[in-house]
N, C-alpha and C positions, 0 to 999 in steps of 0.2 A: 815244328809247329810254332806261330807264332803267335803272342797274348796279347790281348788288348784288356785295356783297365778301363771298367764303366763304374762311375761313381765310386765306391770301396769295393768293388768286387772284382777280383781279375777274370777273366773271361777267356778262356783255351779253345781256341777255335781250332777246328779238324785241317789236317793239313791239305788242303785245298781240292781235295778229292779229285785231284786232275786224272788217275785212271779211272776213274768210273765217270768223268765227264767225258773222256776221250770216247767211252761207250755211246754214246747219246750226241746223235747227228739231227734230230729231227724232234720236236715239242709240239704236242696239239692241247690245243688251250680251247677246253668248251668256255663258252659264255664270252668267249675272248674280245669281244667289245663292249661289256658294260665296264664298271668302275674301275674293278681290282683288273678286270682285263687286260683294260686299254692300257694304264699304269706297268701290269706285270711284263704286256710285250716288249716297254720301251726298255725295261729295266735288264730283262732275258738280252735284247739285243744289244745292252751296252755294254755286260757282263762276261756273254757266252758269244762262241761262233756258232753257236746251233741256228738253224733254219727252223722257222716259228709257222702253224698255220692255225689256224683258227674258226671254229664252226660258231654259228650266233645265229640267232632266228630276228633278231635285229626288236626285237619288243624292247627291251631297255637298254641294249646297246645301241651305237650307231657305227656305219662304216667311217667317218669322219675322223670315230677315234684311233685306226688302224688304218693306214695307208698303207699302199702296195709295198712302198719300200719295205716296211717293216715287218709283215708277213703275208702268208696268203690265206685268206679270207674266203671260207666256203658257209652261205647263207644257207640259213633249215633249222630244222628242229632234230636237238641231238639226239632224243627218241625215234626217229626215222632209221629202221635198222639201214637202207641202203647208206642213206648221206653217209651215216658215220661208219660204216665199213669201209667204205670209196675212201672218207676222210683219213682214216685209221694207216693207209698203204704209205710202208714205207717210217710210221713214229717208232720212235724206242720210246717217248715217256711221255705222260698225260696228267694236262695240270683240272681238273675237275672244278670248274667253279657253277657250270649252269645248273640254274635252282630256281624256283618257286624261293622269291625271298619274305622275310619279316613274318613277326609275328600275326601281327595284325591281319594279313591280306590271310597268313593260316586259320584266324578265327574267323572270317569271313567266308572263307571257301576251305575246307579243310580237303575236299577230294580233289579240288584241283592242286594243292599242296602236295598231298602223295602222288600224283603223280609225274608232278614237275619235280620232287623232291627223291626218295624214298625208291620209285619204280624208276624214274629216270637213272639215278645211282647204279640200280641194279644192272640194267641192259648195257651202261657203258664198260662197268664191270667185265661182262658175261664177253663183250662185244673185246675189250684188251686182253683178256684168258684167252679167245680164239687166235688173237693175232699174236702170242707170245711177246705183248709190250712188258718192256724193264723194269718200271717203275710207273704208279698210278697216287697221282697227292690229289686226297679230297679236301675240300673244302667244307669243313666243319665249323662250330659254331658252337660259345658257350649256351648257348639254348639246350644243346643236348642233355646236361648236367640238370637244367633248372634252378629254384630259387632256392640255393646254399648259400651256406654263410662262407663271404670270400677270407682263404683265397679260392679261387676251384683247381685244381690239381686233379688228374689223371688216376687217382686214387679211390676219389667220391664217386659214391654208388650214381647213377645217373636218374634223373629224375624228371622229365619234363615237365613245362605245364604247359607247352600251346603245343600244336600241330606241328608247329615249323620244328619244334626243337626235338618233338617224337621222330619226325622224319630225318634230321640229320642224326640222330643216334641210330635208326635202322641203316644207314649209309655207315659210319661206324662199326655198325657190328659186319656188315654183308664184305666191306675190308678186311678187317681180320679174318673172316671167314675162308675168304679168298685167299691170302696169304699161308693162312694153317692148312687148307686145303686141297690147293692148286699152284703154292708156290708163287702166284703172283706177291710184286715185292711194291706193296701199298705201304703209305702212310697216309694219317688222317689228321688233319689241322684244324685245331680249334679256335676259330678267330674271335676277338676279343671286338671291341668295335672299331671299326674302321674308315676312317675320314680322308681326305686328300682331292687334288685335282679330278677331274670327269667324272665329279659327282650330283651332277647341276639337275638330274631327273630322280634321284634318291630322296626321300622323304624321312630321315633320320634325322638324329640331334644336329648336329651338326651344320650338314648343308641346309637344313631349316633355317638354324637361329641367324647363320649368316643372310641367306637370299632374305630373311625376315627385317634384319639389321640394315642393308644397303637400302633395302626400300623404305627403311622406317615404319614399319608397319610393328604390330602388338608380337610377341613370343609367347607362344602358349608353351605352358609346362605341364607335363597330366601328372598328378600327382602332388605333394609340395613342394618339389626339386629338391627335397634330400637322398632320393635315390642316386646309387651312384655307377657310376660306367669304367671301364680302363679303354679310352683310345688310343689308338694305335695307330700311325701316318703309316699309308699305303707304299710306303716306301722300304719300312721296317718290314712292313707285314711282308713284300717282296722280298726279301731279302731272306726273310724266313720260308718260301717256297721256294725260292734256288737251294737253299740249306737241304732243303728236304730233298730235293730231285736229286741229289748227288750224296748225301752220306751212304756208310755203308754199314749197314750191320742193326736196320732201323725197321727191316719190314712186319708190319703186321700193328707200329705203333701208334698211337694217337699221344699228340702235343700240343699244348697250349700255349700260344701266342698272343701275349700281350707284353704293355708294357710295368706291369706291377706296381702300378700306379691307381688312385682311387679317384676320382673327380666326381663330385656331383654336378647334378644336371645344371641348378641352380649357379653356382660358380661356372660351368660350361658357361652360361649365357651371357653373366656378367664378363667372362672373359674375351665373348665376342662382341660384344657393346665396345669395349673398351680398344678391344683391336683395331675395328671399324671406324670408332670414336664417334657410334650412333648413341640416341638417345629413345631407342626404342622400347614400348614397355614390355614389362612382362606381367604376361597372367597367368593366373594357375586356375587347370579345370579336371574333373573327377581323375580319379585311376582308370586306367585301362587296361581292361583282366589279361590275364596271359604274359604279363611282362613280370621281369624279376628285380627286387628290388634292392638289391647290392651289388656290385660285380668288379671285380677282381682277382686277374689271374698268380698263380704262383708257375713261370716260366720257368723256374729253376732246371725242370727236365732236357727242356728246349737248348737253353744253355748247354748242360754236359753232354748232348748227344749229338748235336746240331752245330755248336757253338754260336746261337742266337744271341744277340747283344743288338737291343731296338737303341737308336744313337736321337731319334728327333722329340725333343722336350714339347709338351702341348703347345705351351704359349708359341713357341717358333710354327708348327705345323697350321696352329691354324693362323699366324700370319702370312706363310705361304700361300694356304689354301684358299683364305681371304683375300689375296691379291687375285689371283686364278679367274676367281668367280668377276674381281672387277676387271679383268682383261679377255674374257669368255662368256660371263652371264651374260643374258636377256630378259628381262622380267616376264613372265608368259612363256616362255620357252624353255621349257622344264621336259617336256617331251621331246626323246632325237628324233635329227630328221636324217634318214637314210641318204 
């Protein structure tokens, strides 16, 4: 085993799980062309020899962000029992990210949320138990938890308040279930917030304050920007779904991924003004119900079981990220085009 040292804490990472990756020839990635996607393909291919495919109904992903090199790419919706059966021939392990996302679009429509959320979970579940898949990582989401006082840890009774965060918790329990039940070997990830490259059609902090920064336009804040967030660079966050696909001795678990870190929005903004070295203002407008207002993870789990160690500091990620957009953005072109 070898250690790596983050900040004062030494960090025991698993020793490289090469026989349980040597199991796992073949990775199907729902959702596999929006953000954490298009990101996880490039990261899966530079990491693994595994052969990558990818089912996307193409609403927020684009094929642009996946090219042929990189995997194969089969178009539909992952609720379609054929596609994803067809899809299914041949994976040992399923990286689960297609979802009804945000809060927000959950209080606006909360039936179409369960069942882009919640039911979809379920069939892909039901759909890797027939086909004896190895390994199933969902894609979870401190929303399931709700509005606790951070850190959140794996511990806290769960609590939602919006739709989105009810539905990743029934995704959660329907994992274990599966697990306890049938022997599938799930883990379930709890992502903290997440920012980085091919995020240009996202509507979060982040790729807002930026696309809002390059154009000089106002940054709206709902709230008084003392709520706070833990971002996480989609790189790290990858890095903790390769973790997951391959330990062993983890199924049945739910982990939280972040990077233990607290930022408020407020500072979020100032620190992309200053990236940019725009002078764009900020405004602040009511709260908006269903969000929570502190958030911060306690990874410690992630670490001892995973050997998770997130290595990119905000201010670097969103210089990155903020170049990205000036070598990719188009102001208006926030929706992909296939």
């Amino acid at each position: 085993m070898d250690v790596r040292t983050g900040g004062d804490r030494r960090v025991r990472r698993p020793a490289s799980a090469q026989a349980y990756m040597a199991d796992i020839q073949r990775v199907l990635i729902t959702g596999g062309c929006g953000f954490i996607g298009a990101n996880l393909v490039r990261l899966l291919r530079a990491r693994t020899g595994w052969s990558l495919r990818v089912i996307d109904d193409l609403r927020a992903g684009t094929l642009r962000h996946v090219p042929d090199e990189l995997a194969e790419v089969r178009t539909g919706d992952v609720s379609d029992p054929a596609l994803l059966e067809d899809a299914l021939e041949g994976v040992d392990a399923l990286v689960h990210l297609a979802s009804e996302t945000g809060v927000t679009p959950s209080l606006e429509d909360p039936r179409r949320d369960f069942r882009g959320n919640a039911a979809t979970t379920f069939a892909v579940l039901e759909a890797c138990r027939r086909r004896n898949v190895k390994r199933f990582v969902f894609a979870s989401s401190g929303a399931a938890i709700g509005d606790a006082p951070p850190p959140l840890h794996e511990e806290l009774v769960p609590r939602p308040v919006s739709p989105y965060g009810a539905g990743k918790l029934v995704g959660e329990a329907y994992c274990q279930a599966y697990a306890g039940s049938f022997g599938l070997s799930t883990v379930a990830l709890r992502f903290s917030n997440v920012y980085g490259p091919f995020s240009a059609h996202k509507k979060n902090a982040v790729p807002n304050f930026i696309k809002r920064s390059l154009e000089d336009r106002p940054i709206s804040i709902y709230g008084d920007g003392s709520q706070t967030r833990d971002f996480i660079h989609v790189d790290d966050l990858g890095d903790g779904i390769l973790r997951a696909l391959v330990a062993d001795g983890v199924a049945g678990e739910v982990f939280q991924l972040g990077t233990e870190t607290e930022t408020s929005i407020a500072d979020l903004a100032k620190l992309v003004r200053r990236t940019i070295d725009a002078t764009a203002e900020i405004r602040f407008q009511p709260k908006r119900a269903g969000e929570v207002y502190r958030s911060r993870v306690d990874a410690s789990k992630a670490r001892r079981l995973l050997g998770f160690a997130p290595a990119i500091v905000l201010h670097e990620g969103i210089g990155t990220t903020a170049q990205w957009y000036r070598d990719h953005w188009q102001p208006g072109a926030e929706r992909p085009v296939p």
